[in-house]
C-alpha positions in Angstrom: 0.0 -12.1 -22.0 1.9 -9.2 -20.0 1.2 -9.3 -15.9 -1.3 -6.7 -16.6 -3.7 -8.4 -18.7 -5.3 -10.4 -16.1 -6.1 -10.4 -13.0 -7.2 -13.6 -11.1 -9.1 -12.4 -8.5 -9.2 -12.6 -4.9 -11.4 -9.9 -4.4 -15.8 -10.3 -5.1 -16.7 -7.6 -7.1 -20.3 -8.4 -5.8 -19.5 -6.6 -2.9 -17.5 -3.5 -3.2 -16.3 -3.5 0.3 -14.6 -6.9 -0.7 -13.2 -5.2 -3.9 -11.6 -2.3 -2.4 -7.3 -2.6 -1.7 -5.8 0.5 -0.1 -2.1 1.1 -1.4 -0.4 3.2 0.8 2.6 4.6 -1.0 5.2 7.0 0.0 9.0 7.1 1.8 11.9 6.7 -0.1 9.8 4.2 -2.2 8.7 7.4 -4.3 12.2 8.5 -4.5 13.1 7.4 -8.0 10.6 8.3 -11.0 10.8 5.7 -13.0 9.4 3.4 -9.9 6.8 6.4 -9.5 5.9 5.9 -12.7 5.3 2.1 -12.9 3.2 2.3 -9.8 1.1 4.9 -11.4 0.5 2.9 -14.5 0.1 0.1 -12.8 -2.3 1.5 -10.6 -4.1 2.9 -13.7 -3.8 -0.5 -15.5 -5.7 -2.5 -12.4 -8.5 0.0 -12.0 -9.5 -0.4 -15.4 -10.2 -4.2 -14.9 -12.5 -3.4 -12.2 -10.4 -3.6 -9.2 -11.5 -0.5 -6.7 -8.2 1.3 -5.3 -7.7 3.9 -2.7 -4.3 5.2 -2.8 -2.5 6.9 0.6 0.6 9.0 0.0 3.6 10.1 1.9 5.7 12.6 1.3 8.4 13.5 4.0 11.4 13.6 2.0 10.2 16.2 -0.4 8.6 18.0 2.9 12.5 17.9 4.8 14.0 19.0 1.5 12.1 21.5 1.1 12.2 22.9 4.6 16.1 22.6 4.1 15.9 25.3 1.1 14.0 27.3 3.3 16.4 27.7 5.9 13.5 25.7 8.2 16.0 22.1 9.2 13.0 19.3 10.1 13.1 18.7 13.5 12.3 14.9 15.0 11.8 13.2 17.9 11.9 9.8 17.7 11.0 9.4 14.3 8.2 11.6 14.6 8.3 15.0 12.8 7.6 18.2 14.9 5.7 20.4 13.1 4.7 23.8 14.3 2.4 26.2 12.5 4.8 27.4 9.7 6.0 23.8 9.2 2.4 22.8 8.6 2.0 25.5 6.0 5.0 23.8 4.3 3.4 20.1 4.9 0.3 21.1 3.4 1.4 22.9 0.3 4.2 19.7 -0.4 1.5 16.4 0.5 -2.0 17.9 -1.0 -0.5 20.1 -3.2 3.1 19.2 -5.2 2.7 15.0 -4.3 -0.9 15.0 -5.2 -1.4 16.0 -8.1 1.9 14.7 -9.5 0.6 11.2 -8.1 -3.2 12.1 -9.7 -1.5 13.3 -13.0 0.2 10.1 -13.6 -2.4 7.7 -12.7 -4.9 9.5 -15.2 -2.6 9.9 -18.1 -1.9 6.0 -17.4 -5.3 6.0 -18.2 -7.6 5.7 -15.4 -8.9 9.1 -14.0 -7.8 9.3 -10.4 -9.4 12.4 -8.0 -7.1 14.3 -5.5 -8.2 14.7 -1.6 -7.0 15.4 0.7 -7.3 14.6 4.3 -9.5 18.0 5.2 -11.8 17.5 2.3 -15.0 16.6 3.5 -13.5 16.5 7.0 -12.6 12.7 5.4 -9.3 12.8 8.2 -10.4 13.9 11.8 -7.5 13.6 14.1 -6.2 14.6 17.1 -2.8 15.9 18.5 -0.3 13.2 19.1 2.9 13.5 22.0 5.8 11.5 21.7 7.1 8.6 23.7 7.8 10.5 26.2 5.2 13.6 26.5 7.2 15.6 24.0 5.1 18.3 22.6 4.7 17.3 18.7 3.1 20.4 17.6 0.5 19.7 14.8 1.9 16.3 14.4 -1.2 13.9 14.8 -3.0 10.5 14.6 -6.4 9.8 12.6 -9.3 9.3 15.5 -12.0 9.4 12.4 -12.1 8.3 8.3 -15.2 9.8 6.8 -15.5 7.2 4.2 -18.5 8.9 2.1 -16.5 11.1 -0.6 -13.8 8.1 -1.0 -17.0 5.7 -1.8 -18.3 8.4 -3.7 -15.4 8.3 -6.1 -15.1 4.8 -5.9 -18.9 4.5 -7.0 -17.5 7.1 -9.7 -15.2 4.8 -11.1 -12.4 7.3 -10.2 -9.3 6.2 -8.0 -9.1 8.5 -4.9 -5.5 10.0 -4.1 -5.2 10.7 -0.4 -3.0 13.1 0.8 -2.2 12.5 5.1 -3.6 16.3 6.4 -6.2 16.0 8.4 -7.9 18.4 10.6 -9.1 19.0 14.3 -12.4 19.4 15.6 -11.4 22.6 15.9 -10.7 22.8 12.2 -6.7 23.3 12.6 -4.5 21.0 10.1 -2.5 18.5 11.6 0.1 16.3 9.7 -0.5 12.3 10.0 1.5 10.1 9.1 0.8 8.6 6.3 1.0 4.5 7.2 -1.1 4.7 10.0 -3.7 7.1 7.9 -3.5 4.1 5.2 -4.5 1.7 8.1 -7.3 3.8 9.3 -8.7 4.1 5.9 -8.6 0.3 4.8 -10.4 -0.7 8.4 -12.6 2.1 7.8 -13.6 1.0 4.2 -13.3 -2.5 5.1 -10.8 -3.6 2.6 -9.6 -6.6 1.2 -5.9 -5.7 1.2 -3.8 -2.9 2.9 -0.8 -2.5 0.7 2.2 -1.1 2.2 4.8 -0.3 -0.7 8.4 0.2 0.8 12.1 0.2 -0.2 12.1 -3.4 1.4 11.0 -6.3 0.5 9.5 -7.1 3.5 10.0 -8.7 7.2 13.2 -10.4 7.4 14.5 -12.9 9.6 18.3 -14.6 9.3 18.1 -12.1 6.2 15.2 -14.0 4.5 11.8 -12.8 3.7 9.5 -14.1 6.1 5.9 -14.6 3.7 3.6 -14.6 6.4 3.0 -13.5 9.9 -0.2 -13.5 12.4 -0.4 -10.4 14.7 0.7 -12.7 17.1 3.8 -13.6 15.3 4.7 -9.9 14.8 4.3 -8.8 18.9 6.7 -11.6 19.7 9.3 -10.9 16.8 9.6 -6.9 18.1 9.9 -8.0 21.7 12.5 -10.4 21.1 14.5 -7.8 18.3 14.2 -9.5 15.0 11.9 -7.1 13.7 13.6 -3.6 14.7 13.9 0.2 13.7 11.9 1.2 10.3 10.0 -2.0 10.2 8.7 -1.9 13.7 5.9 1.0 12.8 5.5 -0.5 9.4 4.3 -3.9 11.0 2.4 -2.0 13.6 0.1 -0.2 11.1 -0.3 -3.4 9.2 -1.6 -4.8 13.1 -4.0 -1.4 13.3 -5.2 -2.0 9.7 -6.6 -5.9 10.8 -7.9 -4.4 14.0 -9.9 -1.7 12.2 -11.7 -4.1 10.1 -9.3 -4.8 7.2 -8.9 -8.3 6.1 -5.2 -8.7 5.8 -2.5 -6.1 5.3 0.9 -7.0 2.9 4.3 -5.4 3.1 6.6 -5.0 -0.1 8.8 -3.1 -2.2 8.0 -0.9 -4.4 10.5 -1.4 -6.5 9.5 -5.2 -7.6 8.0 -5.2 -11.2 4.0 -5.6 -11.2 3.9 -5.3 -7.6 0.5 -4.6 -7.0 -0.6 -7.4 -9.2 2.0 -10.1 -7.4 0.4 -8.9 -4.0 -2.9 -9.5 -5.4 -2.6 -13.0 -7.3 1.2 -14.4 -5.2 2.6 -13.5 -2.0 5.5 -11.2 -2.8 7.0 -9.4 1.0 5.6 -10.9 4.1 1.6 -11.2 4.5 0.3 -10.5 8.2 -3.4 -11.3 8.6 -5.5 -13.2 11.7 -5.4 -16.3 9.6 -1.2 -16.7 8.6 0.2 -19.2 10.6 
């Protein structure tokens, strides 16, 4: 029996909001294809024994490289990208455009038809302009302050896997780039999930250089005060906190890269876990 054969599961497929996981997927985890492509068919592989998956995307690195070609260098500030109208453009046309239907394409010739959004659809993304740490001006650079959840249910209720591309929109009906983990959090409290999945390039929160496999939200505010958890992880762990706070059970943190990933998160405890009830 290969690791896709089976599924024990953890989720009730009684009640969908139960048997939803949201996998937020992007970084330099989708910097090598043939990783891309195992998450895809895995994906694929996991839908069609019934388990209900929203997928999230990222994209930045294919957004900065392209901007490089362009003669447009990216432009940060602390982390966060400053994106100003033309930039958008670019954002747009690279996340619900180039990554989204390469992502959708893969999962459905895996075998499992997956459906494209993205954020503006439907109005599924509201947001709102975010500054930086210290007022900067971000530009179109914002955070999620609504999930629509009706046309992901939709395609859920569909039996299709929806493909979400971080663009949302204002109330005044301008684009604005989100980033794509702490979309992936809004969406699994919004829905409810089971599991927020952040796939990485890491295999999760490390401390003396081990793996530590579980974390309360507790736990994680006194490991960033103190330093052990620092730089890329500290957002990471932070929209694994919003996820739990929005109404999803338990959030999990892991790389990408490990064979049957999804499936290990769902049925072992691959990465680190942080939910209300790790201790």
């Amino acid at each position: 029996m290969t690791p896709h054969d089976r599924v024990d599961p953890i989720l009730e497929p009684s009640d969908m909001s139960h048997n939803i996981i949201v996998i937020k997927y992007g970084g330099a985890a989708m910097e090598r294809d043939e990783v891309r492509q195992a998450v895809c068919q895995e994906i694929s592989d996991l839908c069609r024994q019934g388990i209900k998956i929203v997928v999230v995307h990222g994209g930045g690195k294919e957004i900065s490289r392209l901007l490089e070609r362009l003669g447009m260098p990216a432009r940060f500030i602390d982390g966060l990208r400053v994106t100003d109208p033309e930039t958008m453009r670019i954002t747009e046309m690279v996340l619900s455009g180039l990554i989204n239907k390469d992502l959708v394409s893969r999962i459905t010739r895996a075998g499992a038809p997956a459906l494209g959004f993205s954020g503006r659809d439907a109005h599924m993304l509201e947001g709102i302009p975010m500054k930086g740490a210290r007022g900067e001006d971000l530009g179109l650079t914002g955070e999620v302050s609504r999930v629509n959840t009706q046309p992901i249910m939709a395609a859920l209720h569909a039996n299709l896997i929806p493909v979400i591309s971080p663009v949302g929109e204002s109330e005044k009906g301008s684009a604005l780039n989100l980033n794509a983990d702490y979309a992936a959090a809004a969406i699994a409290g919004a829905l409810r999930a089971k599991t927020c999945i952040f796939l990485t390039d890491v295999s999760g929160v490390k401390k003396d250089g081990a793996v530590l496999p579980q974390l309360s939200p507790e736990e994680v505010r006194t490991l960033i005060a103190d330093g052990t958890i620092s730089g890329g992880m500290i957002p990471k762990v932070q929209c694994a906190l919003r996820a739990l706070s929005a109404g999803c059970a338990r959030a999990r943190i892991c790389d990408a890269s490990t064979p049957s990933i999804i499936h290990l998160s769902l049925t072992s405890s691959p990465g680190t876990l942080v939910s209300e009830t790790a201790r």
